[in-house]
C-alpha angles and dihedrals in degrees: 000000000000115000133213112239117189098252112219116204121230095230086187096062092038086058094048096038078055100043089049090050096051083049098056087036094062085041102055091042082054094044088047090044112114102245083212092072099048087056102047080055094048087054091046086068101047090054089052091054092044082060101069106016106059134196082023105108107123092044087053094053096053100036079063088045097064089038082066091049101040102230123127122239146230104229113214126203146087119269123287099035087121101254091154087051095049097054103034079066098049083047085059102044090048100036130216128099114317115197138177138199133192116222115229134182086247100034100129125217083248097053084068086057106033145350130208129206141162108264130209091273090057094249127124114248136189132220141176116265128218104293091055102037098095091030113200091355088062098130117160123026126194125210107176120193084358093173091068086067118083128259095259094062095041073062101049083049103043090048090053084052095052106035096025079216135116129184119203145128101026080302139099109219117199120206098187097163095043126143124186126208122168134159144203138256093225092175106064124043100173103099096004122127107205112212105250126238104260088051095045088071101070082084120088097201140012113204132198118230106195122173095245122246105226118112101211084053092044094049090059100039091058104035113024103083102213083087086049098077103049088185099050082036089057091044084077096068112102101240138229092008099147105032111240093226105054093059100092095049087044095044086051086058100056103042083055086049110047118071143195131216132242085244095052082046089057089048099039089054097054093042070059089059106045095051093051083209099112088162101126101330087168087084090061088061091039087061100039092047085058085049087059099046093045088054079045100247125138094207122054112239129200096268085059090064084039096060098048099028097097090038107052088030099043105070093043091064118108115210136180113275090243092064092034088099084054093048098120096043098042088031090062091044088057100049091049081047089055098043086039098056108031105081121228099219 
């Protein structure tokens, strides 16, 4: 005769069995998502950025680029091209935290995690700085004229970009959906700490932000107010259109679905060669393989290498020290050599 126990759930293994549901659950909703939508989505953005940035398309482009592939970026351009205002609408339209820092010859590693002042009641307090403010929403950060800051904090930096990780204050915080841009102060050199090369390559792309020459665009630009006020400018942006958090697991997708020939491999290999700059040269095919969605393709061709080529090689090259004032001039003859000399077929 059978008889009745008294059955005691394992709560533990309920609560994981659930959590891996959920999992599979989000991936496979990714998986059966239609890519084509993603990617009217993806173009979306870039119309409502060309909106209010003009004369950028090409920077646009790439910096969506490196949002779909999920590498941070070297920003390259004198001041007042209107970097902030670039990414403060990119931070809109994706949605998360966006934060920004100045370098300074006496910014400290620790002014990145946390600052201290004297509050009304007299008493010292303490609050987060700029990297844990948002915490894990934490999406786009700005480091604007990074190589005025000192190499310690270029480290501190560097090690946030690489890990997503900080540890600090008897805590490990985790920045999973994080994306880095920083640029350069190119006018002065006296107290000034260049990144150095190895470092340099932590970045997947360096983009050129030049004021368009185009006089329509700069009489616009110039009298027509709308482009006077950059916050009420940015308000335009439709936001959150591409849901900060759902980048890593999309741009996962489309690196799975897009392929690449035997013939584009053979080609690819050789562009390798000719640069003698093996360091990471996937990125170069992440990125390419992003180029080909967003022009709505499932196999990388040979145009897709072409549009990202300058900007993912150039800051990886080392020159002597004596060129190294004429990087971006000398850096950009010697890409279209390359292209230019090594055949497609």
């Amino acid at each position: 005769m059978l008889q009745s126990r008294n059955i005691i759930p394992n709560y533990d293994i309920v609560d994981n069995y659930l959590k891996q549901s959920i999992l599979s659950w989000e991936y496979n909703t990714m998986s059966d998502q239609n890519l084509t939508d993603w990617r009217k989505l993806g173009l979306k953005l870039e119309a409502e950025i060309n909106k209010v940035i003009l004369g950028q398309e090409v920077p646009i482009r790439l910096i969506t680029n490196a949002i779909f592939a999920r590498g941070h970026v070297l920003l390259e351009g004198d001041v007042g091209v209107g970097k902030t205002t670039l990414l403060k609408a990119f931070a809109r339209s994706i949605g998360g935290g966006y934060e920004r820092i100045e370098g300074t010859i006496d910014l400290m590693p620790n002014d990145l995690i946390y600052h201290t002042y004297l509050g009304e009641d007299g008493k010292p307090h303490v609050d987060e700085g700029p990297i844990l403010k948002s915490g894990e929403d934490l999406s786009i950060f700005f480091f604007n004229e990074i190589n005025r800051a000192r190499p310690q904090v270029h480290s501190l930096l560097l090690r946030i970009m690489a890990e997503k990780t900080l540890s600090a204050f008897n805590q490990e915080f985790t920045f999973p959906h994080l994306t880095v841009f920083a640029d350069r102060n190119q006018v002065e050199k006296e107290e000034t700490f260049e990144i150095p090369s190895a470092a340099r390559d932590r970045f997947m792309m360096e983009i050129p932000i030049i004021i368009p020459q185009v006089d329509k665009l700069m009489n616009r630009l110039i009298f027509d107010t709308k482009f006077h006020d950059a916050d009420l400018l940015i308000s335009e942006v439709t936001p959150n259109m591409l849901k900060f958090d759902q980048l890593n697991k999309l741009s996962t997708q489309i690196q799975n679905t897009i392929k690449s020939t035997s013939a584009l491999e053979k080609y690819s290999l050789n562009l390798w060669k000719a640069t003698k700059n093996p360091e990471k040269y996937n990125v170069k095919i992440k990125c390419a393989r992003v180029s080909a969605w967003l022009n709505n393709r499932t196999s990388i061709l040979p145009e897709d290498i072409h549009a990202i080529f300058h900007e993912t090689i150039a800051h990886r090259l080392v020159f002597n020290p004596v060129y190294e004032l004429k990087r971006t001039e000398i850096s950009r003859e010697l890409s279209n050599e390359i292209l230019n000399k090594v055949s497609v077929t």
